[in-house]
N, C-alpha and C positions, 0 to 999 in steps of 0.2 A: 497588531499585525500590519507591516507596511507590503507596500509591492513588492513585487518582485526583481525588477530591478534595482532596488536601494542600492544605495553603495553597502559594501559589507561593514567597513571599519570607519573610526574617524579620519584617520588617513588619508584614503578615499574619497571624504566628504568636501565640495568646495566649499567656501569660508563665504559670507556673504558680502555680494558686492564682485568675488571673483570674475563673475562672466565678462565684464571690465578687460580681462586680462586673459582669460583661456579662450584655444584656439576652438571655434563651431566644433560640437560635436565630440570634445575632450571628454566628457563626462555624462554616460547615459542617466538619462533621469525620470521620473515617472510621469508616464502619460495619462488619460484615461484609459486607452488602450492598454494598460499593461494593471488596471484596478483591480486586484485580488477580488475571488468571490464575495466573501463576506463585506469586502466594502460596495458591490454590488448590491449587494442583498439589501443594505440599512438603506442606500439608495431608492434602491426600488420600493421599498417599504416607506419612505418618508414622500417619494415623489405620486404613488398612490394615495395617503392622505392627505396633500396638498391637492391633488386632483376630486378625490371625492367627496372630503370632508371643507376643506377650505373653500374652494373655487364656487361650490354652488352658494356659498353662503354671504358670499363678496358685497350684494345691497343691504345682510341685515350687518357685515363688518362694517361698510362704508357710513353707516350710521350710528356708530358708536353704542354697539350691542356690547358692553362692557361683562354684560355675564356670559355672552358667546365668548368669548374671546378666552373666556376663563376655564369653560368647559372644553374648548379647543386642547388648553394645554393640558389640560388634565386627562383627553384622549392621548394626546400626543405622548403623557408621562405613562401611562399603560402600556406601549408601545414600545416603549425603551427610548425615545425621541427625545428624549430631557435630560437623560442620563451618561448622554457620551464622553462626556468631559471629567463626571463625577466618578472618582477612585470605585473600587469594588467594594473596599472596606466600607464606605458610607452609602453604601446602594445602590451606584450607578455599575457603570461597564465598564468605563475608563477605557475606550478606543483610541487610536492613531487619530493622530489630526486631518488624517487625509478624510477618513470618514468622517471630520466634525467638519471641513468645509462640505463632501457631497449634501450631508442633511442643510446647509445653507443655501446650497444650491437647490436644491428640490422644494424647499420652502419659501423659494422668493417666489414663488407665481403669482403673489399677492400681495401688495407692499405694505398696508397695514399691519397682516398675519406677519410677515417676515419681521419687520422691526421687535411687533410681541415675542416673538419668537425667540430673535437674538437676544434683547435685552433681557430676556430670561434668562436662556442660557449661555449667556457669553456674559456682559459686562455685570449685570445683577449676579451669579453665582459665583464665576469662575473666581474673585478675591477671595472668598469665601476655601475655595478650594487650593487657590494657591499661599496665602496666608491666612487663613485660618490656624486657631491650635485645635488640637483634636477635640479638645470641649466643643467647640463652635463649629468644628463639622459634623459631628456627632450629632449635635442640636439642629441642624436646618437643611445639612445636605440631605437626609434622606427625603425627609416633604417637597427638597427641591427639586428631586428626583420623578417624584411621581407626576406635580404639578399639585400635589395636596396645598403646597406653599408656591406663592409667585415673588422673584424676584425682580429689583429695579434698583436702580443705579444712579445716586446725585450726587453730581459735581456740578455741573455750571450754575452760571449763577451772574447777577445784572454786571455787565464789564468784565467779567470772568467765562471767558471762553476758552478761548486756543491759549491764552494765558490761564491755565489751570491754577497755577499757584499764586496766581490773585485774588484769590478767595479773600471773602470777610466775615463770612461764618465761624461763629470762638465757640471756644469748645473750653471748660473750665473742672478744674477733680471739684468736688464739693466737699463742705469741712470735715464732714464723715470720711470721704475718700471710697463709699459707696456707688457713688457716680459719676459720668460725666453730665454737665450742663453744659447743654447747646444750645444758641441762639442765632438767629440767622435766615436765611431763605436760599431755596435752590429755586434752576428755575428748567422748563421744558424738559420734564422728568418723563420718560418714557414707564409703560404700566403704572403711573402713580394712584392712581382714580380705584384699581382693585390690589394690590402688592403688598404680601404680608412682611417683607422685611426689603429695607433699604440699605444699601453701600451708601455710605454717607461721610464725605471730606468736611473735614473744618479744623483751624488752626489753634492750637492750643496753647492756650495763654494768650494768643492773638499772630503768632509767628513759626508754629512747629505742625505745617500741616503732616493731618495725621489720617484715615480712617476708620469710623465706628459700624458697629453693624446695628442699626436702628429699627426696632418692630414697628408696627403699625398702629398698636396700643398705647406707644408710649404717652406718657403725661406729656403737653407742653407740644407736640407734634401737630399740628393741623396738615390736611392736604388741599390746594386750592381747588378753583374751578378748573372742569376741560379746557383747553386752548382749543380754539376754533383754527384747524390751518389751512394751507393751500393743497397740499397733498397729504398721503398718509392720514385721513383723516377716519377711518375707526381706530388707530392705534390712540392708546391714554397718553396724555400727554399734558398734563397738573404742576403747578408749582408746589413748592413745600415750604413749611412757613416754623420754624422753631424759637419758640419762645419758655425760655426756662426749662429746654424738654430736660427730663431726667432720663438716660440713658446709664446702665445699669455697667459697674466698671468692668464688669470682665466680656461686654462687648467691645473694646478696645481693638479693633482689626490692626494687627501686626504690631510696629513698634512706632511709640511717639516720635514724631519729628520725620517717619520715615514713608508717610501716605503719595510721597511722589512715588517710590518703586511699584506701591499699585496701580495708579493711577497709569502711570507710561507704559508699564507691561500690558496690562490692561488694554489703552492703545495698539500698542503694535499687534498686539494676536487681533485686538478686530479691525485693523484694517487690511491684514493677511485676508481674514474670514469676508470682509466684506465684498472682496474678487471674485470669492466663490459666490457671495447674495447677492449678487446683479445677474448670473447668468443665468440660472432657473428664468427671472423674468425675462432678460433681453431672448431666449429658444421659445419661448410660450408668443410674444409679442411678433417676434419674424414667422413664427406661425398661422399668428391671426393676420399678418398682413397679406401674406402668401393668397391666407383664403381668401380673403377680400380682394386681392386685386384678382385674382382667377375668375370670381362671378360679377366681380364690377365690368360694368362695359359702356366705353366712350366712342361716339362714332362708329358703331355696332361692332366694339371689339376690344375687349377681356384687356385692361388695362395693364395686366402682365403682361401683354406683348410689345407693349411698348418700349425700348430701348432704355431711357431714362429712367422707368419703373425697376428694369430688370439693374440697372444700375444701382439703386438704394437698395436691394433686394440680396444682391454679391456684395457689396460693402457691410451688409449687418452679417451676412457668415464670415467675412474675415475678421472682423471684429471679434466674434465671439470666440473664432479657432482659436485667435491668438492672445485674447484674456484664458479661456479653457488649458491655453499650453503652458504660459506663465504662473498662474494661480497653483494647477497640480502639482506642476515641477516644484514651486517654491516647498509646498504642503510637504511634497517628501520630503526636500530635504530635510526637513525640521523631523520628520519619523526617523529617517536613517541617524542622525544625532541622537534618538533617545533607543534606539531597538535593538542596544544592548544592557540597556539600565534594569532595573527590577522596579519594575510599577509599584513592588509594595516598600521600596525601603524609605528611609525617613527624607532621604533627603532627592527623593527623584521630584518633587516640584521644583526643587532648583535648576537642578540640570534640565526642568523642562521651559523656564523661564529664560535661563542659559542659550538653547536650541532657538526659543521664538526672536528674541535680541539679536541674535547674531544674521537674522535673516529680516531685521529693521528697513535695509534699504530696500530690499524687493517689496515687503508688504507697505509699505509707501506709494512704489510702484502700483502693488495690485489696486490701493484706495484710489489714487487718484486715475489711472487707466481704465479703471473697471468703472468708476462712479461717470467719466467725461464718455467712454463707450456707451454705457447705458443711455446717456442722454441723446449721444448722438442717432442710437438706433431706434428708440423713441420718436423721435423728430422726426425720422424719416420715414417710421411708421404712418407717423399722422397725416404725412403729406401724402402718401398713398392711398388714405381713404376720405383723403379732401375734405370739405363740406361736414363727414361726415366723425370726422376725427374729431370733431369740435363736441361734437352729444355724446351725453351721456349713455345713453346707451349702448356707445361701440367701448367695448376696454379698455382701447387704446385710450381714449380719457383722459381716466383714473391712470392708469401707468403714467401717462405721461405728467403728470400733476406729481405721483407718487416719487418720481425718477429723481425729481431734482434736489430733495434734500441729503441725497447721498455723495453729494460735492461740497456738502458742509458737515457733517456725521465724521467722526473717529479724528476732528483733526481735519480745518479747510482745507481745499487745494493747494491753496496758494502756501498755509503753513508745510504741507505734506512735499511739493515740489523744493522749499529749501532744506529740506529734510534731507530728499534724497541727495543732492550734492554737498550739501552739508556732513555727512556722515562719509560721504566716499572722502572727503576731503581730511577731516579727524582721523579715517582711520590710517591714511595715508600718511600725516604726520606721525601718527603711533606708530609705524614700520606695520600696522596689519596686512595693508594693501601697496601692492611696488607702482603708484601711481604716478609720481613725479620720473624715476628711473626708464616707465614703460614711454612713457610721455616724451623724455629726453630721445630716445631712440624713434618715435614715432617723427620727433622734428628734423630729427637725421633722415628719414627717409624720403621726409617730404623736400627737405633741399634738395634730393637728388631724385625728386620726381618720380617716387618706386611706388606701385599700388600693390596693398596684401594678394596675394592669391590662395587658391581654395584648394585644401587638401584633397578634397576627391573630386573629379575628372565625372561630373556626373550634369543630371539636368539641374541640380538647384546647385554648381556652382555659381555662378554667376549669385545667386541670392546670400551663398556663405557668404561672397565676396564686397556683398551690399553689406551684411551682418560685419565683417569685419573694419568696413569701412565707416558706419555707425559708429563703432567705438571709438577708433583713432579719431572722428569730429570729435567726443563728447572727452574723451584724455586730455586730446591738443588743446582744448577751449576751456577745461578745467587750470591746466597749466598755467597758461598766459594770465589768463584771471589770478590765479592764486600769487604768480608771481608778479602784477600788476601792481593787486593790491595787496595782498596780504593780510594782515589779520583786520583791516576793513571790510575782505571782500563780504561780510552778514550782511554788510549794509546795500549791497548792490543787488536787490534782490530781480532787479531783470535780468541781470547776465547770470545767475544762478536760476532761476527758472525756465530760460531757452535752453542753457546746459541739460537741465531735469528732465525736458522735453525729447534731448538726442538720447538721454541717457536710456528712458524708455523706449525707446523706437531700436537701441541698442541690443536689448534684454526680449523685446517683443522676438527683432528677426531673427536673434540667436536660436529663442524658444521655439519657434515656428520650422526651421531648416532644420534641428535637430529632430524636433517630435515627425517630422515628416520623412524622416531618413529612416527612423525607428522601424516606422509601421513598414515601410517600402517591404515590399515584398521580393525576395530576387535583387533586389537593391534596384528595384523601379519605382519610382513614387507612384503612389495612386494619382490617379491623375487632378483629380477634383481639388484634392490637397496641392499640387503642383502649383494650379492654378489658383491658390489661393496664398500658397507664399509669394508669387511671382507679383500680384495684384498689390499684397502688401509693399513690398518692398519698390514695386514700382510709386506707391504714395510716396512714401515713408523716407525715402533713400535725398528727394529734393527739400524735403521738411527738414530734416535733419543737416543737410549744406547748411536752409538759411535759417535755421535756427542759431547755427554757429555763425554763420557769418555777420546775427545782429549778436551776438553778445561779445563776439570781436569788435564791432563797431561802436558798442557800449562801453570796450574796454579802453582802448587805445585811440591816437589819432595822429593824426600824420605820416613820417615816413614808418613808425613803425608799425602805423596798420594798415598800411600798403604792403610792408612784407609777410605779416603776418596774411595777408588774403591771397599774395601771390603764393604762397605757402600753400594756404587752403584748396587754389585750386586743385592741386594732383588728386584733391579726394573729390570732385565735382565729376562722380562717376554714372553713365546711365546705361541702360540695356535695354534695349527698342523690344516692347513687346503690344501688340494689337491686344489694347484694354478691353476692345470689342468679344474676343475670341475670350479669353480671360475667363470675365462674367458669364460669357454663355457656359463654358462649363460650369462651371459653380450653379448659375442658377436652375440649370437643366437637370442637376442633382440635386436641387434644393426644392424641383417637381416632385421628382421622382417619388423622394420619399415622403414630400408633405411637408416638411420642417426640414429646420437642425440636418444636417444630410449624414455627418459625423456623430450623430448621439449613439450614446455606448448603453446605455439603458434598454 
């Protein structure tokens, strides 16, 4: 069941990467505010066991209680909490995406439980679910449902990382034709230490990566020691070691030669999901900080009064509003693609594979936004309880310890940032996206010195008008690049990563002025919300200039990037607002109710 505002038809639905191109507010899309009951309810239900089942247990997780962890899932698969993903036919529920990120949201409050969490149920099952044949869902879904069976997931492996298909794990038929024979090593395998069946890549014959689905039993399988890390440190975390394992042939996961399509679908759904698993933590952490500066007291006075305090304090709700607007939005539209399909026919895992791909560039987007937010609200967490953000005793810690490997998880930064212009760029050659055409006319306008204007005559014009002006940097700056270099431009990875940078800051304010128009009541925004696009966009609107204006600088030189910057200026737009005034609304709201001042929960 999606929201209520879905779009009706494919018609209706934008294409991904469109925000690029449609005018703020062209197309209503799902907020929290518009979350169907029932996706409240799994909500509420998951956000309650993270609270009373996980959170008190956090020093015997943080010390690698590997049979907690186990009994965890196995509460969580009573629950239904394991089963969102997994069709009806093999035991699960088979919900909307939208409720498969809230349950990632509810279960980040803990970064160790979160990783177990996902790597169960996202990278460890979901192959299983999308390319399995019905023999091999039949066999593992339903245990994977309960948490009777735990799943995990190996691919990386030494020099083989962000280059997945670098693998040197072989995979061989044996002369019977009974099995496969794998040899090899994975490495930093999440759940490996307790995980009854593994998703497991290796190349067959040495050149056709492929996917197996691997027990726990098997002959020839070894699993190493714990890795000892810096954060996330009660999640399992084991290398795997294959020597002559015999793997049984009708565990063959999908087709020879074809283990990339799992691997990168795979990818893209959890760096969608992973927008949603940063926010549970970063609402719990502005919470703890809240409370701590309200009873901390400097110079006999409660270090939330302090200007600068209330400063980090307004920056961690705009962050989260505006991952929380991006993330939802994106979740629907992937529902609104599937919610006219029939969940039970044979072929709706494609069309559902179909809907996550097409929405590549935003879940890009949410991994590296969401994973560089978390960090950042973390940090400023720490620096508001000083001294004491350093001990273990205060949360913030562990979060902060935990936070930072989620800028390397689904796919680095730095690969996810050429992703995202990378694919705006491909689709644009394909005629998907009219990005050279939009871009032609955008340099028309800027010859003649014209700035977009805002279709409604309201208080966050001015912020459509920053939103629209975000785009035309990140078109204009694709453009010149594309035509500079051309099929070099893979190689200039700075001027495609400043681009990736407007391009998010594009997609943020869109998301932000639309979801806030939504809620308006009367067509007044709340005010809190006002003050929180205004705030962003006051960041966001100078970043996004000199973002463009270093990768025009990286692009060109001489007289043609003096005209391209004389160009640029007309988009060198500000809007005077007291940053002062700003924050105090926000953070005056963010007393009020304790937290999160916008939680829908």
């Amino acid at each position: 069941m999606v929201a209520e505002n879905a779009a009706s038809s494919s018609r209706d639905i934008p294409t991904g990467g469109a925000f690029l191109f449609e005018e703020v507010g062209a197309t209503r899309f799902v907020t929290p505010e518009s979350f169907t009951e029932e996706q409240r309810l799994f909500f509420k239900t998951a956000l309650q066991f993270s609270r009373e089942k996980v959170l008190p247990q956090a020093p015997r997780i943080e010390h690698k209680d590997n049979a907690l962890l186990r009994e965890l899932l196995r509460q969580a698969g009573e629950l239904g909490l394991l089963s969102v993903d997994i069709p009806e036919a093999y035991g699960g529920i088979g919900l909307d995406k939208t409720t498969s990120l809230l349950l990632a949201e509810a279960m980040s409050l803990n970064g160790s439980w979160s990783v177990t969490f996902g790597a169960h149920t996202g990278i460890g099952t979901l192959p299983i679910v999308w390319f399995g044949n019905a023999a091999q869902k039949a066999k593992y879904l339903p245990k994977l449902a309960t948490g009777e069976w735990v799943a995990a997931y190996a691919l990386t492996e030494q020099g083989s990382g962000s280059d997945a298909l670098g693998a040197k794990t072989r995979a061989v038929r044996s002369p019977d034709g009974k099995h496969w024979i794998l040899n090899g090593s994975k490495l930093y395998i999440t759940n490996a230490a307790f995980a009854d069946v593994f998703v497991v890549f290796a190349k067959v014959d040495g050149d056709r990566f492929t996917g197996f689905i691997v027990e726990k039993d098997t002959p020839g399988l070894t699993v190493g020691p714990e890795e000892h890390k810096m954060g996330i440190r009660g999640s399992s975390t084991c290398p795997l070691y294959f020597e002559d394992a015999r793997v049984p042939a009708e565990n063959l996961l999908g087709e020879v030669g074809k283990g990339h399509k799992i691997a990168f679908n795979i990818l893209n759904y959890g760096r969608l999901k992973l927008g949603a698993g940063v926010i549970g933590s970063m609402k719990l952490q502005l919470q703890n900080a809240l409370r701590f500066a309200q009873e901390r007291k400097q110079f006999g006075t409660p270090i939330v009064r302090f200007p600068l305090s209330r400063e980090k304090l307004a920056r961690m709700v705009s962050l989260i509003y505006a991952l929380e607007s991006m993330t939802y939005r994106t979740a629907g539209l992937v529902d609104a693609r599937l919610s006219s399909r029939d969940k039970g026919a044979p072929d709706y895992e494609g069309h559902l594979l179909a809907a996550v791909e097409e929405y590549a560039i935003e879940s890009s987007i949410m991994k590296v936004y969401g994973s560089e937010a978390l960090g950042q609200l973390v940090d400023d967490a720490v620096q508001l309880h000083g001294g004491a953000g350093y001990i273990e005793e205060y949360p913030v810690e562990r979060a902060y310890r935990d936070a930072r490997i989620n800028r390397i998880f689904e796919g680095t930064n730095e690969i996810n940032r050429m992703l995202i212009t990378g694919m705006l760029l491909k689709r644009a050659v394909k005629g998907d996206l009219p990005l050279f055409a939009v871009a032609g006319d955008i340099a028309r306008e800027l010859d003649q010195g014209e700035l977009p204007r805002a279709r409604l005559d309201d208080a966050l014009a001015p912020q459509e008008v920053a939103a629209e002006v975000a785009k035309r940097l990140a078109l204009h700056g694709l453009r010149v690049a594309a035509e500079t270099f051309g099929p070099e431009l893979e190689n200039h990875q700075e001027v495609l990563a400043a681009l990736s940078d407007v391009v998010m800051d594009a997609f943020a304010l869109d998301s932000l002025v639309t979801r806030t128009r939504q809620t308006a009541q009367g067509g007044t925004p709340d005010a809190t919300r006002l003050a929180l696009v205004r705030l962003y966009a006051f960041d966001s609107i100078p970043r996004a200039y000199d973002r463009t204006r270093r990768a025009l600088c990286a692009t060109l030189e001489g007289a043609a990037l003096e005209k391209e910057l004389k160009r640029l200026r007309a988009l060198d737009v500000f809007t005077p607002y007291d940053p002062a005034k700003l924050r105090e609304t926000v953070v005056t709201a963010l007393e009020a109710t304790g937290g999160y001042p916008l939680q829908q929960d």
